[in-house]
N, C-alpha and C positions, 0 to 999 in steps of 0.2 A: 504494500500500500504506500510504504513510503517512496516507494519509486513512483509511482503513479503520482502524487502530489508535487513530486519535484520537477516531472515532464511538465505539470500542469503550471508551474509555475514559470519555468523555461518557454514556454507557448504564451503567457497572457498577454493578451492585450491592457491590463492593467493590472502588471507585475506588482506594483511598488502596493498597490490597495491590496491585492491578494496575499498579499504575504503579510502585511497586517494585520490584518480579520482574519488569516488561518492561525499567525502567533496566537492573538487575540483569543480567541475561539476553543484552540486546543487547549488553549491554560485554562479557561474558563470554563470551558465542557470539564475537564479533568479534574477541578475544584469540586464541581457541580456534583459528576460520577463518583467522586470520590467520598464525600459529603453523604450523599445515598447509600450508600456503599459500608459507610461507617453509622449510620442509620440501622441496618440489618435490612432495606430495605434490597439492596442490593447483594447475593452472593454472588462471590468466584472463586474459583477454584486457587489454589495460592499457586502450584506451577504456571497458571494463565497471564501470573502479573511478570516474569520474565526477572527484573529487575524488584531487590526486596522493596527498596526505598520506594516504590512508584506505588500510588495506592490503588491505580488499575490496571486491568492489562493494557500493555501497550497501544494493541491493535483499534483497541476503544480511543483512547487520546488521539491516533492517529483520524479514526474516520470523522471524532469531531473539527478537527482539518481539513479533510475533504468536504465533510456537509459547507462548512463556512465557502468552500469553493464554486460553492453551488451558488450561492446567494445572490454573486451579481451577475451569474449565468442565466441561470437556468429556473429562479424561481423571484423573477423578478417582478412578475404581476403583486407579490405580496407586497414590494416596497411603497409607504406612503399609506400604506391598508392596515394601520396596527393594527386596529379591532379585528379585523380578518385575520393576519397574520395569530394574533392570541387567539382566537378560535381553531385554525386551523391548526396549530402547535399544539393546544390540546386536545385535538380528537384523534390528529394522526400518531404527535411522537411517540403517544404509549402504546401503540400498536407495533410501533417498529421493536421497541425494548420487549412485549410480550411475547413476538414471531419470535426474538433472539433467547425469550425462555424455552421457547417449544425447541429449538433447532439446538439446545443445551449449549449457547451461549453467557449465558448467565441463567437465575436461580432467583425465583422473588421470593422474598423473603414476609410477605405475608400476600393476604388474598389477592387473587388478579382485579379484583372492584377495587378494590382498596389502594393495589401499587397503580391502577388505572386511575386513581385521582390524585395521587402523589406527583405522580410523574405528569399527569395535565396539569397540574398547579405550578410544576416547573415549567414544562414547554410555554405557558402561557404567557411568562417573563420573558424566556428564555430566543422565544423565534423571532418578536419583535425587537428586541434587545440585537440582535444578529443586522436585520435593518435598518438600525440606527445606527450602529455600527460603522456597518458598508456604506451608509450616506455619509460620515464622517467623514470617512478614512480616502472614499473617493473623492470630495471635495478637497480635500488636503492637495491627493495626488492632483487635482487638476489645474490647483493655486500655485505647484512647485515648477 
């Protein structure tokens, strides 16, 4: 995956924002997982975290890099649509984290109603927050 982020960032057309909202993003996602995670909301398996010190698997920080990649691609009808945006963050993101319980990627750590409002209460923050972001970070780029 990390190679994939790196071609992606070697191709952008707006290098300098991409690479800020994926810094961005990945720390932020990894706070967030990690957070969850020490919650009991979230299990992993401890070989899955790679490195002691990281409080999640890798591959998890890694994709919240790649999602941030998406933001001024590929899902930019949400930009400027908070309320849409917080709508759609919580009806989708915990679907993608429940597929990733079935496919025994992670392990929730209480009911799926339950981790299914945990985790909309974060996406809810958390997709808009992405938006704001990427309107930042792209005006910057476009001031320099």
């Amino acid at each position: 995956m990390l190679g994939l982020i790196l071609l992606w960032i070697a191709i952008s057309p707006k290098r300098v924002a991409d690479i800020k909202l994926m810094g961005t993003v990945f720390l932020l996602g990894t706070v967030v997982d990690a957070l969850l995670t020490l919650s009991g909301l979230f299990i992993f398996n401890e070989t899955e975290t790679l490195v002691s010190f990281w409080p999640i698997p890798i591959w998890l920080s890694l994709l919240w890099a790649a999602f941030a990649g998406t933001v001024y691609h590929s899902l930019t009808a949400f930009n400027g649509r908070m309320a849409v945006a917080a709508v759609a963050g919580a009806i989708f993101a915990p679907l993608s984290y429940i597929a990733g319980a079935k496919f025994g990627a992670v392990e929730l750590g209480a009911s799926v109603v339950l981790s299914y409002i945990f985790i909309a209460l974060v996406w809810s923050v958390i997709f808009p927050l992405c938006f704001y972001l990427s309107n930042r970070f792209e005006a910057k780029q476009a001031q320099a």
